[in-house]
C-alpha positions in Angstrom: -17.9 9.1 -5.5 -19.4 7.4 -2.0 -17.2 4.2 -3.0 -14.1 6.3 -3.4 -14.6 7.7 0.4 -16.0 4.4 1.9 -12.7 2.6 0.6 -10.7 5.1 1.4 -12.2 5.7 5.0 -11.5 1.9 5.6 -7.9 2.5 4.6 -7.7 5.9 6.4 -8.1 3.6 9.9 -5.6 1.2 9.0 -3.2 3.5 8.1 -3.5 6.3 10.7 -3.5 3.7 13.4 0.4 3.2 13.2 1.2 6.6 13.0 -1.1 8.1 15.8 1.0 5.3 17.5 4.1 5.7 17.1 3.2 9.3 18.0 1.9 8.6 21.3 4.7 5.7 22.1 7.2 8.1 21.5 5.8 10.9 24.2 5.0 7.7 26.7 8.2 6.4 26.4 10.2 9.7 26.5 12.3 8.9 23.2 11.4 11.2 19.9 13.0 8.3 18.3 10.9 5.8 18.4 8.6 7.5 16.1 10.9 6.5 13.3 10.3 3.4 13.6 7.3 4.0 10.8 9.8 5.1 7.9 12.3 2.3 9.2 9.3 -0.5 8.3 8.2 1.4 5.3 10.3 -1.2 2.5 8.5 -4.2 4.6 4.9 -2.1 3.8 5.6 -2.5 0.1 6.2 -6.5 0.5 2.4 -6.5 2.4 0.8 -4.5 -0.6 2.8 -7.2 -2.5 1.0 -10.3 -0.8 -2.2 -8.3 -0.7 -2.6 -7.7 -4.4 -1.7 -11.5 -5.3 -3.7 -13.0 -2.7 -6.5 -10.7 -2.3 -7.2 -8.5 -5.5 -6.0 -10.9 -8.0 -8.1 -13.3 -6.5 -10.7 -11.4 -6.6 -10.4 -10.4 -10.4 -9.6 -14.0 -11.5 -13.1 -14.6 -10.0 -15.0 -12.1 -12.4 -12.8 -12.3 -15.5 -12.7 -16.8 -15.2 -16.0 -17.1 -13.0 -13.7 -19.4 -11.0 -15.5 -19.2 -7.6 -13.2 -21.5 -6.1 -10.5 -18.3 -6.5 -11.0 -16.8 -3.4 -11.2 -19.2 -1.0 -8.3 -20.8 -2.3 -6.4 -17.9 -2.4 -6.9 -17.1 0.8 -5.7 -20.3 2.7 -2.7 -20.0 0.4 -1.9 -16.4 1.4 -2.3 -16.7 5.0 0.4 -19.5 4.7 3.0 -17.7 2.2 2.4 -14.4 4.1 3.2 -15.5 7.6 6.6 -17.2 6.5 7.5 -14.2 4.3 6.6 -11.9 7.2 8.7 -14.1 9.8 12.0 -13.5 7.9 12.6 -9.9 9.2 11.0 -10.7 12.6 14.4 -13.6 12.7 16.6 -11.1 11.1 15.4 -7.7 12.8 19.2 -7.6 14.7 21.0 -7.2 11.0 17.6 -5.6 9.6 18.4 -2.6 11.8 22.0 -2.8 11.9 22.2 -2.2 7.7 20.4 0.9 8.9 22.9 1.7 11.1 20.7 2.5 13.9 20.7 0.8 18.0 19.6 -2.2 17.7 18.2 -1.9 21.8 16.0 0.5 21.3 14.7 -0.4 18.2 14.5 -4.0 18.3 10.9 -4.3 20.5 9.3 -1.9 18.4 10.2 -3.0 14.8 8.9 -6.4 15.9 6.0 -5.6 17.0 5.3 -3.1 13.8 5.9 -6.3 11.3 3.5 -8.5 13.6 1.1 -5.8 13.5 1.5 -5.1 9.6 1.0 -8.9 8.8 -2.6 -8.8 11.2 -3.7 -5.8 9.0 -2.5 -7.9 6.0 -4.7 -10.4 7.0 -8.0 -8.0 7.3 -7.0 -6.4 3.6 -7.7 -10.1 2.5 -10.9 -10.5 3.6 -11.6 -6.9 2.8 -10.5 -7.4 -1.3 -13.6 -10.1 -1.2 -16.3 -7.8 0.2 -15.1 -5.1 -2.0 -15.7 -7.3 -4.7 -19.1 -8.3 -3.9 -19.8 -4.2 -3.3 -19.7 -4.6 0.7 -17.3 -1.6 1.0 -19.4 -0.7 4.2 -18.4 -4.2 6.2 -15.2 -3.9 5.2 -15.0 0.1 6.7 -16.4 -1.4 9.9 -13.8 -4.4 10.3 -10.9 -2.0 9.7 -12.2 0.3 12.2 -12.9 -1.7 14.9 -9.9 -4.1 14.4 -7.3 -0.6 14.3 -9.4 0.7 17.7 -8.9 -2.0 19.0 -5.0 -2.8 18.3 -4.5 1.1 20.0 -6.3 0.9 22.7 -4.5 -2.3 23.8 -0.7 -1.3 22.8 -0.9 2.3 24.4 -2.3 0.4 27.4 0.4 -2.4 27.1 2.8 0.0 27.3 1.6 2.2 29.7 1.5 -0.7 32.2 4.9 -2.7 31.3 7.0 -0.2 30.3 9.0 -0.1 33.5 8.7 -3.7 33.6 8.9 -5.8 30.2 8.3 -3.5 27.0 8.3 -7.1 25.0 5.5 -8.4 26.9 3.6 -5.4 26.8 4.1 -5.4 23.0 3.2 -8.8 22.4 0.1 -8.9 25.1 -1.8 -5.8 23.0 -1.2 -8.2 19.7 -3.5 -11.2 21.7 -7.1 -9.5 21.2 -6.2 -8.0 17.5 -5.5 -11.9 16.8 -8.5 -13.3 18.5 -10.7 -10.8 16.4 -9.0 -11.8 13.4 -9.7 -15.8 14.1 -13.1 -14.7 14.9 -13.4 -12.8 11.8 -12.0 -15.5 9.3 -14.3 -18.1 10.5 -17.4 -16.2 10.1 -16.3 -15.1 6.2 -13.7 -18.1 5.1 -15.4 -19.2 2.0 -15.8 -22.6 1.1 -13.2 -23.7 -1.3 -11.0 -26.9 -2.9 -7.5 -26.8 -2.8 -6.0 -26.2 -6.0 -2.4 -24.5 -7.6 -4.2 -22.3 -9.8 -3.5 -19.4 -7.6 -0.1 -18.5 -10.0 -3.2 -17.2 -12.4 -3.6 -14.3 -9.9 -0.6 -12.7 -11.3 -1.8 -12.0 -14.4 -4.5 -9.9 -13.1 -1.9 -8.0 -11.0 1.2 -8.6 -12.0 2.1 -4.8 -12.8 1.2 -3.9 -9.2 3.0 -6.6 -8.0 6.2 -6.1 -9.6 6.1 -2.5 -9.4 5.5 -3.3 -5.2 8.7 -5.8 -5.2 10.8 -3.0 -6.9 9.2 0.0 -4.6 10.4 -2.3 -1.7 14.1 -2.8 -2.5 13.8 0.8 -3.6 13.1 2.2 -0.1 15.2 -0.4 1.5 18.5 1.0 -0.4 17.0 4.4 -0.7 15.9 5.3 2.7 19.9 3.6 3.9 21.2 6.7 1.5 19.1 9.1 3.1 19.5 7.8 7.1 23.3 8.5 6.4 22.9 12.1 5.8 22.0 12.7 9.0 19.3 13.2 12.0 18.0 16.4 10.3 16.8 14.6 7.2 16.0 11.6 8.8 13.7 13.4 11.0 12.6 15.7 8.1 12.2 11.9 5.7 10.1 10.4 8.8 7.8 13.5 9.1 7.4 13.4 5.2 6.4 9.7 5.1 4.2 10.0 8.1 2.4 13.1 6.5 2.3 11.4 2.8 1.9 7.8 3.8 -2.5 8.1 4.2 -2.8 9.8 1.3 -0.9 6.9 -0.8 -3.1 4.3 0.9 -6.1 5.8 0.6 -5.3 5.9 -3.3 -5.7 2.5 -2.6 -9.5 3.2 -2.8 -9.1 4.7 -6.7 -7.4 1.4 -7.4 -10.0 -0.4 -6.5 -13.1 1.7 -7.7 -11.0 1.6 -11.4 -10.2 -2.3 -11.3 -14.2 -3.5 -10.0 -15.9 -1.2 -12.5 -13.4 -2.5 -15.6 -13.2 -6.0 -14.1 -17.7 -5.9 -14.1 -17.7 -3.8 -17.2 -19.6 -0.7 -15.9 -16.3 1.4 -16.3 -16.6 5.0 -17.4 -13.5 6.6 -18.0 -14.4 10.3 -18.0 -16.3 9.6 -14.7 -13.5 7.9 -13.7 -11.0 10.7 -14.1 -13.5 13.2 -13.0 -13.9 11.8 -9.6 -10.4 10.2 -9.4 -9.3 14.0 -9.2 -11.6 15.3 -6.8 -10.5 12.5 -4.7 -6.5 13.3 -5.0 -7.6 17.1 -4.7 -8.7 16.3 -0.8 -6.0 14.0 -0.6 -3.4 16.5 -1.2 -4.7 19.3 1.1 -5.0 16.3 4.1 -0.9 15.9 3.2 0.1 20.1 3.3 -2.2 20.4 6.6 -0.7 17.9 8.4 2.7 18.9 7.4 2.0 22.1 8.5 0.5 21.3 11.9 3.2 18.7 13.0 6.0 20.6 12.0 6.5 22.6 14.8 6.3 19.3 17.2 8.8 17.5 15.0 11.4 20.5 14.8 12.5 20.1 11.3 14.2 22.5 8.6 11.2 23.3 6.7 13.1 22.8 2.9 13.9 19.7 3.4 10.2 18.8 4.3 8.8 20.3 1.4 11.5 19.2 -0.5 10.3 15.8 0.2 7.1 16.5 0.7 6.9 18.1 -3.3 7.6 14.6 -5.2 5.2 12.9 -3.1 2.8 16.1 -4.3 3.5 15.8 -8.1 3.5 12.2 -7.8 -0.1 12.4 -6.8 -1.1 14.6 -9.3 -0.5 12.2 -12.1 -1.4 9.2 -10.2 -5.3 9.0 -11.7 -3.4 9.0 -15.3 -1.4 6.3 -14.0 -4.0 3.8 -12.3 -7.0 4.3 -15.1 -4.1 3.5 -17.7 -2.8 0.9 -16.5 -5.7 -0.9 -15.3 -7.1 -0.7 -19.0 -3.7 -2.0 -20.4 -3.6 -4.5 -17.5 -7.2 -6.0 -18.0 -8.5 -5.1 -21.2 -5.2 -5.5 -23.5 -2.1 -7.6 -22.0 -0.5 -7.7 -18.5 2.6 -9.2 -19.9 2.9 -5.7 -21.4 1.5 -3.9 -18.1 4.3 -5.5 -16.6 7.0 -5.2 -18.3 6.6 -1.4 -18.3 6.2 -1.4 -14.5 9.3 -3.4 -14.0 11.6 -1.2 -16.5 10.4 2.0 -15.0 10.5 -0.1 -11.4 14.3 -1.3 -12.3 15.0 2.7 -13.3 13.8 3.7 -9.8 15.6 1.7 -8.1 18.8 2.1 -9.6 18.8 5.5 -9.0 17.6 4.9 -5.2 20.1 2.6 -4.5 23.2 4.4 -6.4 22.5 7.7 -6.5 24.4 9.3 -3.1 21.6 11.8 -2.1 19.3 12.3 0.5 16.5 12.7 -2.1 17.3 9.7 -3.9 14.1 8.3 -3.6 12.1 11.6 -4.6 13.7 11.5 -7.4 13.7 7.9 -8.4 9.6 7.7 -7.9 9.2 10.7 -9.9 11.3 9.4 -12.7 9.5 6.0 -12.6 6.2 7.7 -12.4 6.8 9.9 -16.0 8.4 7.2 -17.7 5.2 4.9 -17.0 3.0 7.1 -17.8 4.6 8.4 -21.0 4.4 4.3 -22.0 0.6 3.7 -21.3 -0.8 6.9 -23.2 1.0 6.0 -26.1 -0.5 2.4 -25.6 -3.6 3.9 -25.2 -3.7 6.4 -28.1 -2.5 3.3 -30.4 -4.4 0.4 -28.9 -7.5 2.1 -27.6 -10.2 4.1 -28.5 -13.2 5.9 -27.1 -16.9 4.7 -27.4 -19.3 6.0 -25.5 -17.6 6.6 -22.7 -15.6 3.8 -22.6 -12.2 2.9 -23.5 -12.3 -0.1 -25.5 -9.8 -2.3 -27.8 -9.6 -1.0 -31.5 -9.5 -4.8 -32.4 -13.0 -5.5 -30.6 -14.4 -3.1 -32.0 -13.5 -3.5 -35.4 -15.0 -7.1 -34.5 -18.4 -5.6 -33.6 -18.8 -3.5 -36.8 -17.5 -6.3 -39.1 -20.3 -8.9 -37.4 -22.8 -5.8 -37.3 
């Protein structure tokens, strides 16, 4: 249960750092606005998770399941080149980026720039933090995120505070300089030794439902969120609130992926343990989301139905979510992630569809929801035919049936 909260603190940091914020900006800057700028990046989140789970935990699993300790390494210099050109494209395009939004491009602009740069830095710590995961340093990696996120808000709300009358781009860009200096400092001290190779492709395998099921969530919220903006200011603010409130929790689950994948990857996995304490964990989880909902909803002013309208698919979506991580990690790494993954991207495709064409301001709600059952509904079935229990474990019918034959 420690691993579950030392993962998840690390990810607690990086995630409340951005909202905390965009929080303060928005009070220093005297525009409620700018706190929106969270749920207006939230598609280009998905495309970091994306980059993260090919480059950093497929890596990191290839290394276990092939003992190919060239993996990481080579990941890595690979990912810190891909990344930074993917992450570049809406930095170029952030005029018409914001404009499909239909929102001002002026006072936007500065701030959605400096949210990508800053989202690409904390990219770059999650891929040094997959490794030390891996070799059960959860500990270092808590630190790192911690002192990386202090330090990337101290230096922004002091940025500001000093060139907001003057230059908001250069105060922007100046708190980005020591965040990038601790991150070359970083990467020097823990780059692995490696030989270039193009065997990284073979990370996909090891994530490729996560990964598909990321690339679908972003065009998802990219449509979806459009849909919703349109309604109006009182669901966008209601959305925002919702997304700020929700968006911890669904990192920090982050932390249950993790625990599920390293103990299946190493073999030590126990699946009743697992669900056991996977629960516990979404339990706190989802009192952290109602709480905070609760206590910034009078600051934020919204019509309380539409936030727990929102706020109840997040909810039910967490519920399920253990079913939907231990199952698909066994399918993923024990069985076939050609299967894994086409299941993700039909129940992906489904969500997005209805994102993108249904004309409602819960579009999205209702699309993850949908996803989320259909999944699920796939991998028990998979798992009641493929799969069987022994002791404790979840293991292939065939390999057992191979044990008992050579036995």
């Amino acid at each position: 249960m420690k691993r579950y909260f030392k993962i998840g603190g690390g990810i607690l940091v990086c995630s409340i750092t951005p909202i905390i914020s965009w929080l303060l900006l928005a009070i220093i800057v005297g525009d409620s606005r700018i706190a929106n700028v969270f749920s207006i990046t939230y598609s280009l989140q998905c495309a970091m998770w994306v980059m993260i789970y090919f480059f950093g935990v497929g890596a990191n699993i290839r290394k276990e399941k092939e003992k190919d300790e060239n993996a990481v390494g080579n990941s890595l210099f690979w990912g810190l080149i891909f990344s930074t050109i993917i992450m570049l494209i809406p930095i170029i395009l952030v005029d018409k980026y914001l404009i499909f939004y239909g929102l001002d491009v002026q006072l936007y602009k500065p701030y959605v720039i400096y949210a990508i740069i800053f989202m690409t830095l904390q990219m770059y710590l999650y891929f040094l933090a997959q490794k030390w995961y891996y070799e059960d340093r959860e500990s270092k990696a808590t630190i790192h995120m911690a002192l990386l996120n202090l330090t990337a808000f101290v230096c922004l709300i002091v940025g500001v505070l000093i060139f907001k009358n003057i230059n908001i781009y250069l105060g922007l860009l100046l708190s980005i300089v020591p965040v990038l200096v601790y991150l070359i400092v970083l990467y020097v001290k823990n780059f692995p030794k490696f030989k270039f190779d193009l065997k990284l492709y073979r990370n996909f395998r090891y994530q490729a439902a996560q990964i598909t099921s990321y690339t679908l969530m972003m065009l998802s919220y990219l449509f979806g969120l459009q849909n919703a903006f349109a309604m109006g200011e009182q669901y966008m603010a209601a959305l925002n609130l919702s997304i700020l409130c929700c968006d911890i929790q669904w990192d920090m689950t982050g932390a249950m992926d993790t625990v599920v994948e390293v103990d299946i990857a190493k073999g030590r996995d126990d699946y009743k343990k697992l669900f056991r304490q996977s629960y516990i964990y979404i339990s706190v989880l989802l009192l952290s989301i109602f709480a905070m909902a609760f206590s910034l909803f009078s600051i934020y002013n919204v019509r309380l139905e539409l936030l727990l309208l929102y706020l109840s698919f997040d909810a039910l979506d967490m519920i399920l979510n253990p079913i939907y991580t231990i199952y698909a990690a066994y399918i993923q790494l024990e069985y076939s992630a050609t299967l894994s993954s086409i299941l993700n991207l039909f129940g992906q495709a489904v969500r997005f569809l209805i994102s993108t064409f249904l004309l409602s301001a819960f579009c999205t709600g209702i699309g993850q929801i949908t996803e989320t059952i259909l999944a699920i509904t796939a991998f028990v079935i998979i798992r009641l035919v493929k799969f069987k229990a022994n002791n404790n474990r979840i293991v292939l019918k065939t390999k057992l049936q191979a044990v008992e034959k050579s036995e």
